[in-house]
C-alpha positions in Angstrom: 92.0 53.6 23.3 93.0 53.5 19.6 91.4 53.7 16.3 90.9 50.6 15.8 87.3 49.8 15.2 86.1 46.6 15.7 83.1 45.2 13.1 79.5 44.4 15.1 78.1 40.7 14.4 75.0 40.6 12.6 71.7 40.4 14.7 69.7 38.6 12.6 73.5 36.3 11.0 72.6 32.3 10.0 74.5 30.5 12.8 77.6 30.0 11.0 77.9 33.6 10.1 77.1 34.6 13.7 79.5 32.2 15.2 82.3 33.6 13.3 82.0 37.4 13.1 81.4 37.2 17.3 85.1 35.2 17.0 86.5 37.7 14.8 85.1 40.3 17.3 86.7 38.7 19.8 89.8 38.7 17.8 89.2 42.1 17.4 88.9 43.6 20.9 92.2 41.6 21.4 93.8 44.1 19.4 92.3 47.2 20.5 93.5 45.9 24.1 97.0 46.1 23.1 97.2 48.8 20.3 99.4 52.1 21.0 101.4 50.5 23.7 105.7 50.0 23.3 107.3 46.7 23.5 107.7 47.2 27.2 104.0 47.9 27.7 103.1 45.0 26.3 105.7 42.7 28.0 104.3 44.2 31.5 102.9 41.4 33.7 100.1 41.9 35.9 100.6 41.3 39.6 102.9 38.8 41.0 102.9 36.0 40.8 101.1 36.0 37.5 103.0 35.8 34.5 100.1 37.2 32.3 100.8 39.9 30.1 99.4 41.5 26.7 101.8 40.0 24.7 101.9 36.6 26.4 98.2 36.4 25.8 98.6 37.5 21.8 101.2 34.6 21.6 99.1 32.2 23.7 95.9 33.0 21.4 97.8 32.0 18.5 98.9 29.0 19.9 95.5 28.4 20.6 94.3 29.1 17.5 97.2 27.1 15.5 96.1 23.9 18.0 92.3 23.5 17.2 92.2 24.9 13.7 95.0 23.4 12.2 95.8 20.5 14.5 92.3 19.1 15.9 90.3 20.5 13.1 92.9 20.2 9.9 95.0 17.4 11.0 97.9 18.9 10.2 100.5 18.6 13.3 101.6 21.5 13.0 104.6 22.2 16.0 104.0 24.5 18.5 105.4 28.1 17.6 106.7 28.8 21.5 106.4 25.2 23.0 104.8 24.5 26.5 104.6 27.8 28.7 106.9 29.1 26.8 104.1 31.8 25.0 103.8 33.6 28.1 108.1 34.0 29.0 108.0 37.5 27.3 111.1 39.1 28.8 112.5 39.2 25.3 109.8 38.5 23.1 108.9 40.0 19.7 105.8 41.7 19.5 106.1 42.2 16.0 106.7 38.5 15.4 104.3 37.7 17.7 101.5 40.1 16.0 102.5 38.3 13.0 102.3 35.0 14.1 99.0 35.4 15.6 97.7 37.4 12.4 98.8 34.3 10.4 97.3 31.6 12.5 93.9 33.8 12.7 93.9 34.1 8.9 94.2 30.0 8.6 91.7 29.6 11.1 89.2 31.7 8.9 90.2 30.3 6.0 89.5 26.5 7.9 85.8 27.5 9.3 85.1 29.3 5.3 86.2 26.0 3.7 84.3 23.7 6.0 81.1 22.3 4.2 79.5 22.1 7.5 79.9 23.2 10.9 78.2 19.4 11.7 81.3 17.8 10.3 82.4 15.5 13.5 86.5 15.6 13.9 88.0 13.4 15.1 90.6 13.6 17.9 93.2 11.1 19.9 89.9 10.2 21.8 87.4 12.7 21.3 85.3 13.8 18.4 83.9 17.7 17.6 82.1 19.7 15.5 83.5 22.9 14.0 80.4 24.2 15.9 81.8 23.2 19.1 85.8 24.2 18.3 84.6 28.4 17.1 81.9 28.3 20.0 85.3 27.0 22.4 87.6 29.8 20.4 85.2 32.1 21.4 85.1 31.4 25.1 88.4 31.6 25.2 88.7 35.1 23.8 86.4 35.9 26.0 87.8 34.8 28.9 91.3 36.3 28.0 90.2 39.9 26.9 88.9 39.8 30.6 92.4 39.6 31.8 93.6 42.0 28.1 91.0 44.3 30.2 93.2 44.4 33.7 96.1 44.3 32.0 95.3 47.3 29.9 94.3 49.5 32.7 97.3 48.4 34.9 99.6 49.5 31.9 98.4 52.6 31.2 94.9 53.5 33.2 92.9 52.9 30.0 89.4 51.2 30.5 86.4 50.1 28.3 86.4 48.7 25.4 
């Protein structure tokens, strides 16, 4: 699929080291979905009526990742880069800026989780409280889930499957 090579988690890792090289794997196959394809190929949506695309989910995943790292877990309030639904309206989206973007908000995240003292430290937010534990287990679920669709996506695009 590409040359990118994605980095195995540790098999015998602590659990804060295995928690975050299976996100960064996640992360990682993310990338190898979507590497080697145009602008176009990447703004293909799967089958109507789904909106998904490659680069949807790349700007989605940031969003994601800009939301619990630096909102719920940091505090910070930091806006949304494409507001609302808006992540996945890729007709004339930048995948460059999007790459970036998401690049970006990954590198804070990692930054956030190597900073933390603990991934018991409760955060508190609006209502709810978590751990860090509970916000990279969530993170990755949710690459997970979405490198399933990255998967169909991929192969509708260009026949390419496995990982």
């Amino acid at each position: 699929m590409s040359d990118l090579q994605r980095t195995e988690p540790s098999r015998v890792a602590d659990d804060r080291a295995s928690l975050t090289e299976f996100l960064q794997y996640q992360r990682e196959t993310l990338a190898m979905k979507c590497a080697g394809l145009t602008a176009e190929q990447l703004r293909q949506r799967a089958v109507p009526p789904s909106g998904l695309s490659l680069l949807g989910l790349v700007r989605h995943l940031a969003e994601v990742e800009r939301s619990w790292f630096r909102n719920v877990v940091n505090g910070d309030g930091a806006p949304a880069h494409w507001p609302g639904d808006a992540a996945f309206d890729v007709d004339a989206a930048d995948p460059d800026e999007a790459f970036r973007t998401w690049h970006e908000e990954c590198a804070r995240s990692r930054a956030t989780v190597n900073d933390a003292a603990s991934l018991d430290t409760p955060v508190h937010w609006r209502e709810e409280v978590f751990t860090l534990r509970y916000v990279v287990t969530h993170m990755i679920e949710e690459y997970a889930r979405h490198n399933g669709h990255a998967d169909l996506l991929r192969e509708r695009v260009d026949g390419t499957t496995g990982e």
